[in-house]
C-alpha positions as CSV (number, residue, x, y, z in Angstrom):
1,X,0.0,0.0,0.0
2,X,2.9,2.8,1.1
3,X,4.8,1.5,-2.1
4,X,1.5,2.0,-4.4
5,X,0.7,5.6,-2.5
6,X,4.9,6.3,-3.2
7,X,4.7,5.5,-6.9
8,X,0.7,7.6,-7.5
9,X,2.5,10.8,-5.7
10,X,5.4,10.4,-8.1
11,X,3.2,9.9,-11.1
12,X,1.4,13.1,-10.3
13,X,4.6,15.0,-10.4
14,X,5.2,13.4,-14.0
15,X,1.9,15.0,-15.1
16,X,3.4,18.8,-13.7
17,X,0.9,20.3,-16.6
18,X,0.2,24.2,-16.1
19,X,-3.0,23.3,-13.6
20,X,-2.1,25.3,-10.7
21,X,1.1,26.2,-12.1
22,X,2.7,29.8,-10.7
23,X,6.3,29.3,-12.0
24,X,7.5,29.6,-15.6
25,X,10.9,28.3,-17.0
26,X,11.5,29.1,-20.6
27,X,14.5,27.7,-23.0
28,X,14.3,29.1,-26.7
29,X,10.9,28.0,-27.7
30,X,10.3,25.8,-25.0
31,X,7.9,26.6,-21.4
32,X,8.2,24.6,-18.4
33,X,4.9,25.7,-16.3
34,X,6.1,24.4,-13.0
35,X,5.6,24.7,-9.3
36,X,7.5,27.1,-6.9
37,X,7.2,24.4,-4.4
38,X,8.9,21.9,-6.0
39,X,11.7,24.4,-8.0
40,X,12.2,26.7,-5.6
41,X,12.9,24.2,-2.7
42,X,15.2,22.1,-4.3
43,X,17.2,24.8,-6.2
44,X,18.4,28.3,-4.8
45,X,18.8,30.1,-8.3
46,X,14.6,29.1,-8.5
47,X,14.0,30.5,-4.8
48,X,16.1,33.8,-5.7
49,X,14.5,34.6,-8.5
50,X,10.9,33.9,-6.9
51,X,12.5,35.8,-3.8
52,X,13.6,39.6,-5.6
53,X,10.2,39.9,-7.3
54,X,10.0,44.0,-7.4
55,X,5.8,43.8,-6.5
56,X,3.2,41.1,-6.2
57,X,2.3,40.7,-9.9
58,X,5.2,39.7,-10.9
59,X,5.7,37.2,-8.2
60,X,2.4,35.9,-8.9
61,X,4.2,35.5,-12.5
62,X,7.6,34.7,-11.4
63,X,10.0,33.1,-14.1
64,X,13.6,32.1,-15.1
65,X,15.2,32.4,-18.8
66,X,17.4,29.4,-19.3
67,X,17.5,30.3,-23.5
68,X,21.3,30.5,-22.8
69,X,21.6,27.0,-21.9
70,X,20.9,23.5,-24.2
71,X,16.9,22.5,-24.2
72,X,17.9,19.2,-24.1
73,X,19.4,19.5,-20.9
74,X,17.2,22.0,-19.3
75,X,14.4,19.6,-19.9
76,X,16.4,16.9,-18.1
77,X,16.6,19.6,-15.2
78,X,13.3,20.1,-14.9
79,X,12.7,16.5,-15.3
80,X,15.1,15.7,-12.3
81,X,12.9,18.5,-10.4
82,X,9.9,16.7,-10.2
83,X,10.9,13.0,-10.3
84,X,14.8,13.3,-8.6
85,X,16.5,11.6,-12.2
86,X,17.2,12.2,-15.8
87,X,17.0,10.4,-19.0
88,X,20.6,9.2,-20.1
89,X,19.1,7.6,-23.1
90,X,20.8,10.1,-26.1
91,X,18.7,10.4,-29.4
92,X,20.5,7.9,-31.8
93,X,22.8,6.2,-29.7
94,X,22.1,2.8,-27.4
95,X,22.8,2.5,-23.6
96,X,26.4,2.9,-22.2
97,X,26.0,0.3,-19.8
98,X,23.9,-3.2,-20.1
99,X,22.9,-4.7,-17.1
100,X,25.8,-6.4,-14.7
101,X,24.7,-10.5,-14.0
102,X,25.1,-10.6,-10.3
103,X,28.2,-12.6,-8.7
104,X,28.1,-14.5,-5.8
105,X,31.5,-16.1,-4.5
106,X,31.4,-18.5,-1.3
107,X,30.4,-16.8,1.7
108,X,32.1,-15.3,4.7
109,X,31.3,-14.1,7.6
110,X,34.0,-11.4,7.5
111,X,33.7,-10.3,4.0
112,X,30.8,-9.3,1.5
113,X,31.5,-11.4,-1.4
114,X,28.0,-10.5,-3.8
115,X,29.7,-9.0,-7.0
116,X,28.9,-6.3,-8.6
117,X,29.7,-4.0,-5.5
118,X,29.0,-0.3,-5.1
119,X,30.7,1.6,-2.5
120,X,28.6,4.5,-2.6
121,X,25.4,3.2,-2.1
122,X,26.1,0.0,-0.4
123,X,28.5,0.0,2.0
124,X,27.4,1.6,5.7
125,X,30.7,0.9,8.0
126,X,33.8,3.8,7.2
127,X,36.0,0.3,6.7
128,X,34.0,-2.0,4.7
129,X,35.7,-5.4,4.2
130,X,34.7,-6.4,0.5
131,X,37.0,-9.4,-0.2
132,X,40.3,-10.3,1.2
133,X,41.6,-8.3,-1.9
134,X,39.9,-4.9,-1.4
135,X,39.0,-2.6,1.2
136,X,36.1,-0.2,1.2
137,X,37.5,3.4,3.4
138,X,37.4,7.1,2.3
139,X,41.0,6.8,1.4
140,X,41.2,3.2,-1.0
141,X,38.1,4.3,-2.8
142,X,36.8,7.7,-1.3
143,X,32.5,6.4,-2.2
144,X,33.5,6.1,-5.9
145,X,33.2,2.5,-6.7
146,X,30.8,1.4,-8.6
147,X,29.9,-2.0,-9.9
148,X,33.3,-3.0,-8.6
149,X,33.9,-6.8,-9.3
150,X,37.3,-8.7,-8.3
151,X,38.7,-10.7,-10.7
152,X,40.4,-12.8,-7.8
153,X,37.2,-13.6,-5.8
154,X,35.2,-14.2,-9.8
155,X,38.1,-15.2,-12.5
156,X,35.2,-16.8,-14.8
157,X,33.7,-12.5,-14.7
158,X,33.3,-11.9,-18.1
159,X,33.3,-7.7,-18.8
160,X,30.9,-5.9,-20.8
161,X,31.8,-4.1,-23.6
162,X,30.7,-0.9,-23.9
163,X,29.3,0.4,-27.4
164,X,31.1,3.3,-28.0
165,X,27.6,5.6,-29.6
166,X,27.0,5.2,-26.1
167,X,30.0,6.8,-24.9
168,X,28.2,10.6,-25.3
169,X,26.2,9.7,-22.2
170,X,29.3,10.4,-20.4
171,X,29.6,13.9,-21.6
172,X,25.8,14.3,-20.6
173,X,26.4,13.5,-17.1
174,X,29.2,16.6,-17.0
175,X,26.6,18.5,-18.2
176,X,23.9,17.7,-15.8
177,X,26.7,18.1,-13.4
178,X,27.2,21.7,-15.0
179,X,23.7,22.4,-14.2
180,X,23.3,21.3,-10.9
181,X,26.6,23.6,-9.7
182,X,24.8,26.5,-12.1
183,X,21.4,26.5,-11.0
184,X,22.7,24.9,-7.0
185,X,20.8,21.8,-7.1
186,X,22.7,20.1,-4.8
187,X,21.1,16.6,-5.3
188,X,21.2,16.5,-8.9
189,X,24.9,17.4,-8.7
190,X,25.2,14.6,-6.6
191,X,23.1,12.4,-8.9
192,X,24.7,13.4,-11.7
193,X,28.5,12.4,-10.0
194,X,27.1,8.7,-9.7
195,X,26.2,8.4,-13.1
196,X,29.5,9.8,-14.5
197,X,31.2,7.5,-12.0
198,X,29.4,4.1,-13.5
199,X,30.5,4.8,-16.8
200,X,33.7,6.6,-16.5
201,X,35.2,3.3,-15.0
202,X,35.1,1.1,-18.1
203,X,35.2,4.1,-20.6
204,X,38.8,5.5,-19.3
205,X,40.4,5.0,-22.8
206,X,38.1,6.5,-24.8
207,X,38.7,9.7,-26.4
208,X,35.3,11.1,-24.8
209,X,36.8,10.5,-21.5
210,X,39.5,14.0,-22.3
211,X,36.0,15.7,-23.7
212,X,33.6,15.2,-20.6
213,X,36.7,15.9,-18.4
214,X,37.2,19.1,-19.9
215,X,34.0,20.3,-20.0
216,X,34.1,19.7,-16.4
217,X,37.2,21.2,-15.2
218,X,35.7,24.5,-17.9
219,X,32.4,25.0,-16.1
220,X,32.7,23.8,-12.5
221,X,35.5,26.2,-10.2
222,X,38.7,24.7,-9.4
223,X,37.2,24.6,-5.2
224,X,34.6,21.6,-7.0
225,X,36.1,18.7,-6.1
226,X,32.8,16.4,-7.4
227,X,34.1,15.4,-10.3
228,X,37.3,16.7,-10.4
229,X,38.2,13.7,-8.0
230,X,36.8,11.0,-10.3
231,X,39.0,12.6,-13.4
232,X,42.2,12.4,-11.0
233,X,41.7,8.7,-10.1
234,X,40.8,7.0,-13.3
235,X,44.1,9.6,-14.3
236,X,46.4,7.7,-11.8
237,X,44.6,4.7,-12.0
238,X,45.6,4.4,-15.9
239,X,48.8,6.2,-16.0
240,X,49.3,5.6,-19.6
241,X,46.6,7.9,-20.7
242,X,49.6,10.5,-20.1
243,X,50.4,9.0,-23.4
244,X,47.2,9.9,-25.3
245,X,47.7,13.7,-27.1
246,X,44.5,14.5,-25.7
247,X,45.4,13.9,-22.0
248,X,48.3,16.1,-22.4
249,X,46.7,18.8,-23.7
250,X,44.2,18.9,-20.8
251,X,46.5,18.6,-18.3
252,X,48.7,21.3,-20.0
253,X,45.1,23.4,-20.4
254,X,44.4,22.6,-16.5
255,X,48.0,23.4,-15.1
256,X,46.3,23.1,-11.4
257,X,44.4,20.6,-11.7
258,X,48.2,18.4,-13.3
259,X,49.6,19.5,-10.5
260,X,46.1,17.7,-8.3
261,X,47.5,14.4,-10.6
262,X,51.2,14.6,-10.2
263,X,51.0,15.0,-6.5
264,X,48.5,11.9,-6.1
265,X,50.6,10.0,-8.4
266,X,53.7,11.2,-6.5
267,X,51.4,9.7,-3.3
268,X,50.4,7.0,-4.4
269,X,53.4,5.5,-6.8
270,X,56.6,7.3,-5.0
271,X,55.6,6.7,-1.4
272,X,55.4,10.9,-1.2
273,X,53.6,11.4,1.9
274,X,50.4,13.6,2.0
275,X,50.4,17.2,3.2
276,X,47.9,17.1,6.0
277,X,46.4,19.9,8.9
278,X,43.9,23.0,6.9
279,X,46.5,23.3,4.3
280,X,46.1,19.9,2.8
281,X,42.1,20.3,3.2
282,X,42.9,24.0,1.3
283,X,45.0,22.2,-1.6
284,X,42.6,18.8,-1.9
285,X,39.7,21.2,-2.9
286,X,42.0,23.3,-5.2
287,X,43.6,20.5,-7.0
């Protein structure tokens, strides 16, 4: 019964037609008639510009002009408004990531063998034994694995390829990312880091890997550590991307951010030991 009343209440918020509508968002030619109390609490930009209406007409009237950014992806904005996700499905391409067959080594009672493994959303202690092989903490993994599986614990794992006309998707989630930081929708930013996550893992060496991470590092600020982090791991992770023509122009482009990546490769492959006290915390969120 709660799960039928969950899914009606959601439904009505996919039918967010103009009845009782008292908040316009316009993109070009297209008009979101929407609801101040669903925009304007989940986004600040929405609250401000309901907020600094000069009189009551025109905050009986209040709207935003988004014609500067991409319809396509203000209509996922809006989407993600009402229903909390977006549609990653792009208009001629197919999904960038089939469905995972779930593995389940022998059990343990120390370890959580069930493969595919996401950190971020399923593991609740800050020290999460996964296998003998791999450790779940903020500093192996920092919430960012997704669809982990060990090759150790499941040799017969067989990968899926992904089809590279789904490889744009990846770009889309920067985007989204874009707009959450932009318009300060926290949760879609959020949202929008998980996604790029899932697919940035097995896409690492494709060439839309140096296009999504640039668009990134050009429209978030350099304190935006969201996906800033992801980019400097699957860096390190693959070191021989520093090989690719592309990488090196990004990192030449981004001169703090390669300095984020030689100093986590210096870390992590030199035995360099962190800076720590407020100055590290200062640096992290620079780099």
């Amino acid at each position: 019964m709660a799960e039928h009343a969950r899914e009606e209440l959601v439904n009505t918020f996919k039918r967010h037609s103009g009845a009782y509508s008292d908040f316009t968002i316009t993109c070009g030619s297209d008009t979101y008639n929407v609801h101040k109390a669903v925009v304007c609490t989940r986004s600040e930009f929405f609250k401000g510009a309901e907020r600094f209406a000069v009189n009551q007409q025109q905050a009986a009237s209040a709207k935003a002009d988004l014609s500067e950014d991409d319809p396509h992806i203000v209509k996922r904005l809006v989407k993600y408004l009402y229903e909390g996700d977006y549609d990653a499905e792009i208009a001629g391409t197919i999904p960038a990531k089939a469905p995972s067959p779930v593995v389940t080594a022998p059990s343990n009672d120390i370890y959580h063998y069930d493969f595919p493994h996401t950190c971020r959303l399923g593991c609740e202690l800050p020290d999460y034994l996964v296998c003998n092989h791999h450790i779940y903490s903020v500093d192996s993994c920092g919430s960012s694995c997704v669809d982990f599986v060990c090759l150790k614990c499941c040799p017969d794992w067989t990968s899926i390829t992904i089809p590279t006309a789904g490889a744009s998707q990846l770009l889309l989630h920067a985007k989204m990312y874009e707009m959450g930081d932009k318009y300060d929708v926290k949760g879609l930013k959020d949202l929008a880091r998980v996604k790029f996550t899932s697919i940035c893992t097995p896409l690492w060496n494709d060439e839309v890997f140096a296009q999504a991470a640039d668009h990134a590092l050009n429209t978030t600020p350099d304190t935006d550590v969201g996906l800033r982090e992801v980019i400097r791991k699957t860096i390190v992770a693959h070191i021989e991307l520093l090989n690719k023509p592309e990488i090196a122009a990004l990192l030449s482009k981004h001169t703090g951010f390669m300095f984020g990546v030689l100093r986590r490769v210096a870390e992590e492959k030199a035995g360099l030991q962190p800076v720590t006290g407020p100055l590290s915390d200062r640096r992290r969120r620079r780099y």
